[in-house]
C-alpha positions as CSV (number, residue, x, y, z in Angstrom):
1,X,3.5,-26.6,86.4
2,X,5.3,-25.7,83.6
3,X,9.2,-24.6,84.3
4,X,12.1,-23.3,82.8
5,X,15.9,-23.3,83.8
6,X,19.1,-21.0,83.8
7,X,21.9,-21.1,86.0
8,X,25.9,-20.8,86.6
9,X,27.7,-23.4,87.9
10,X,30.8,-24.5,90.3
11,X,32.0,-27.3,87.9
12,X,35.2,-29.6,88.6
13,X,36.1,-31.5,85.3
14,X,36.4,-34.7,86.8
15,X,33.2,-34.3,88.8
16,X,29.6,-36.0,87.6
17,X,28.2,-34.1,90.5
18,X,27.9,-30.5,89.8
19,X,26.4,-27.3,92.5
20,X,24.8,-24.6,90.3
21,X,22.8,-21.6,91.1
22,X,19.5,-21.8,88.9
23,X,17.0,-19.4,88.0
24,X,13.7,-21.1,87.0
25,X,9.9,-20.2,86.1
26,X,7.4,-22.4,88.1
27,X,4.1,-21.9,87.1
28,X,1.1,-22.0,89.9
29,X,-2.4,-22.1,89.5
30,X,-4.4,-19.6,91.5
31,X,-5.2,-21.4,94.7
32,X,-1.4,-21.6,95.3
33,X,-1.7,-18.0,96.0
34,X,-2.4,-18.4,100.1
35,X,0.8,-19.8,100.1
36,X,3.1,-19.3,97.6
37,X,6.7,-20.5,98.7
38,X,4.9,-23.7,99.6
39,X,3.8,-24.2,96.5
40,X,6.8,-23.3,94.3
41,X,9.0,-25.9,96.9
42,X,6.7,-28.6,95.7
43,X,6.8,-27.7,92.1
44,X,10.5,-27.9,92.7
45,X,10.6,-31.3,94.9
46,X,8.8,-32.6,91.4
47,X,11.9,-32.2,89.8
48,X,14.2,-34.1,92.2
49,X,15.5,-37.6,90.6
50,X,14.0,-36.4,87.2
51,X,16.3,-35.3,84.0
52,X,15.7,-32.1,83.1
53,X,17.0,-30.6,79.8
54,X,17.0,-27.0,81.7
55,X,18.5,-28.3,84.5
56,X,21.1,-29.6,82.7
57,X,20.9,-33.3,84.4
58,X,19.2,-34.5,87.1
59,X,18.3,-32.6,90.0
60,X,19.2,-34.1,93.2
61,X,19.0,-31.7,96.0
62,X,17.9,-28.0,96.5
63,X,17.6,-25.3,99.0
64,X,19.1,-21.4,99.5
65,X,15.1,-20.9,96.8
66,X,14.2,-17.6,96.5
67,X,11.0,-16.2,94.7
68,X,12.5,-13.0,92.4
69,X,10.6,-9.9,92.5
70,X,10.7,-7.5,89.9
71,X,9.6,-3.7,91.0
72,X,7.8,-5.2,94.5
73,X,5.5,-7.8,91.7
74,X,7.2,-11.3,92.1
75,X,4.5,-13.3,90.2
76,X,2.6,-12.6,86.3
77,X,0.2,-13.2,84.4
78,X,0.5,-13.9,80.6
79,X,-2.5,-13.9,78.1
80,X,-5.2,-15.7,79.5
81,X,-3.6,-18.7,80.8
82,X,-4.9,-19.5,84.6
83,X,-1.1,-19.6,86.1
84,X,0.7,-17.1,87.8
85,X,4.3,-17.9,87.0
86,X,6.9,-17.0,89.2
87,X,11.0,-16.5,88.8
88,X,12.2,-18.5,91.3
89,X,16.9,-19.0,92.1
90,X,18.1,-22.2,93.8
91,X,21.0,-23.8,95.0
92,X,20.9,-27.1,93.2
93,X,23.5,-30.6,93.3
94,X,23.2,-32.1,89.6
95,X,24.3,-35.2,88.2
96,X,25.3,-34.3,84.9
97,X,27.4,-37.2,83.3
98,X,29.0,-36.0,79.4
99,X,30.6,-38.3,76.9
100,X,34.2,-38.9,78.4
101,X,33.4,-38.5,81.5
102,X,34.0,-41.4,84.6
103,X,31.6,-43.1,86.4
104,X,32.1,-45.9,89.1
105,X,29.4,-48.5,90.0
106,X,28.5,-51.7,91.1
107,X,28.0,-54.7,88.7
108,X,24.1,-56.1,89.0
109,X,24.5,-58.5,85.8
110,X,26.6,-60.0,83.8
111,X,24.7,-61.2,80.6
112,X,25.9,-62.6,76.7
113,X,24.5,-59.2,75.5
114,X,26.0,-56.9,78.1
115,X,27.3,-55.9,81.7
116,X,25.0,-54.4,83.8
117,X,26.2,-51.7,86.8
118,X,24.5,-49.2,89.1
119,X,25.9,-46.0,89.3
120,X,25.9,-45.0,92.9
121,X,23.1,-47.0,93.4
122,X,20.5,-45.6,91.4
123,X,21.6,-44.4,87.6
124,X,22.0,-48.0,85.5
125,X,24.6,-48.0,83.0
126,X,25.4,-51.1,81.1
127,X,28.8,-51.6,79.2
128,X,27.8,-53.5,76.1
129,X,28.9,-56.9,74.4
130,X,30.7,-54.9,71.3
131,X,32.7,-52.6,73.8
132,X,33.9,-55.8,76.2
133,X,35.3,-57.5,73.1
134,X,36.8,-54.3,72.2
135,X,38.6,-54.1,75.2
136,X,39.5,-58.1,75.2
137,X,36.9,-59.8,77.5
138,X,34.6,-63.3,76.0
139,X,32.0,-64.6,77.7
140,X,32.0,-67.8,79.4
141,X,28.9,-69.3,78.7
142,X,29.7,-72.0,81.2
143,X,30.6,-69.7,84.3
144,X,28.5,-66.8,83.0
145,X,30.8,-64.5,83.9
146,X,32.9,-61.9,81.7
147,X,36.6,-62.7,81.4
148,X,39.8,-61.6,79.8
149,X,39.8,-62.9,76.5
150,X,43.9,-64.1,77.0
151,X,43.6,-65.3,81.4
152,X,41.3,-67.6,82.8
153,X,40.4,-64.7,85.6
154,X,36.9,-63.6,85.6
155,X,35.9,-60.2,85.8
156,X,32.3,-58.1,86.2
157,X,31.2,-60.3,88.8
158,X,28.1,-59.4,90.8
159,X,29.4,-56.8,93.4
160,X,32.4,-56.2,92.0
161,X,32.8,-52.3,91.6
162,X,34.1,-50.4,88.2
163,X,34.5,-47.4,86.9
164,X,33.8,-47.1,83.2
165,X,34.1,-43.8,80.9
166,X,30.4,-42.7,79.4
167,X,30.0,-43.3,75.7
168,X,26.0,-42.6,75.4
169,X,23.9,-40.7,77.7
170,X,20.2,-42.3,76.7
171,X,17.1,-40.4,78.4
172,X,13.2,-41.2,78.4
173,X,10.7,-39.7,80.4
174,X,12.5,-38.3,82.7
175,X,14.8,-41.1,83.7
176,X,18.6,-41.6,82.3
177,X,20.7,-44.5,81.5
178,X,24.7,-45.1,80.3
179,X,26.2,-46.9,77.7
180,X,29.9,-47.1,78.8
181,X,33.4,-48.3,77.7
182,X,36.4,-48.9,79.2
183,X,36.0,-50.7,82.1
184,X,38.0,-50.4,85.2
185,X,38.1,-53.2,87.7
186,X,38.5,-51.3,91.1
187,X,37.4,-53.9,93.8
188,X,36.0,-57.3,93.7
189,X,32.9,-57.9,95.8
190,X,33.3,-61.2,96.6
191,X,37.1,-60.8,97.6
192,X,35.8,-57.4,99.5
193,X,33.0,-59.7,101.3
194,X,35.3,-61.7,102.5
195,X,37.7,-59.8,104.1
């Protein structure tokens, strides 16, 4: 199905998470026709989890999906293509992360080249070696942990949660990643494990 995007949205600044009335063109081959709304939820559900330019980020959830109808016709023809392509409006949740915008997650790896985090626990973002050193953290080879450059107190250990500020959105095929500065110590999982 081939698909196409508009919408307005309820947007707070601080918010990665953003609820936005779309209004997109799905595109269903003839045998869709005995039932359409079917159909046009599945070439929707396709979308979930994916980055889409149109939608603006990555769809997470739908519903309140209408087909539009124009003059009592709600689907067309164009040319001789075999699809009937339908305007269809949706309530959708997107994650749409921007340079300068916050992020929290949970560290997953601390390597030489980078720190590696999972944004509520499924986006990865990584926070690289150039940007720790920035901010003051060396690596200790020996622990293999990230630490202040000036304590002896080790930081970005597995668990531990942090909130960094989004420096690169990168996308490929559908899936994104972060590149991140920043960091933000907000909990320590072994401390929180513990208690």
């Amino acid at each position: 199905s081939d698909h196409h995007a508009a919408g307005e949205e309820s947007r707070n600044r601080n918010s990665v998470f953003h609820r936005k009335r779309l209004k997109y063109i799905v595109s269903l081959y003839p045998f869709a026709l005995k039932n359409v709304k079917l159909h046009v939820r599945q070439a929707l559900k396709s979308l979930l989890l994916q980055y889409s330019i149109e939608v603006g980020g990555v769809l997470l959830a739908f519903d309140r999906m209408e087909i539009m109808s124009d003059k009592g016709a709600s689907g067309w023809i164009m040319n001789e293509q075999p699809f009937i392509h339908y305007v269809v409006q949706f309530d959708g949740l997107v994650f749409s992360p921007v340079v300068g915008s916050k992020v929290q997650g949970e560290v997953n790896e601390s390597l030489p080249s980078h720190v590696g985090m999972l944004i509520h626990k499924y986006f990865n973002a990584i926070i690289t070696s150039d940007q720790l050193i920035k901010g003051g953290y060396a690596y200790d080879r020996e622990a293999r942990q990230w630490m202040l450059a000036d304590e002896s107190q080790y930081v970005f250990g597995l668990g531990d949660q942090v909130e960094i500020m989004v420096d690169k959105v990168h996308e490929c095929a559908g899936v994104i990643s972060l590149e991140g500065s920043d960091p933000n110590i907000l909990g320590n999982g072994d401390k929180m494990a513990s208690t």
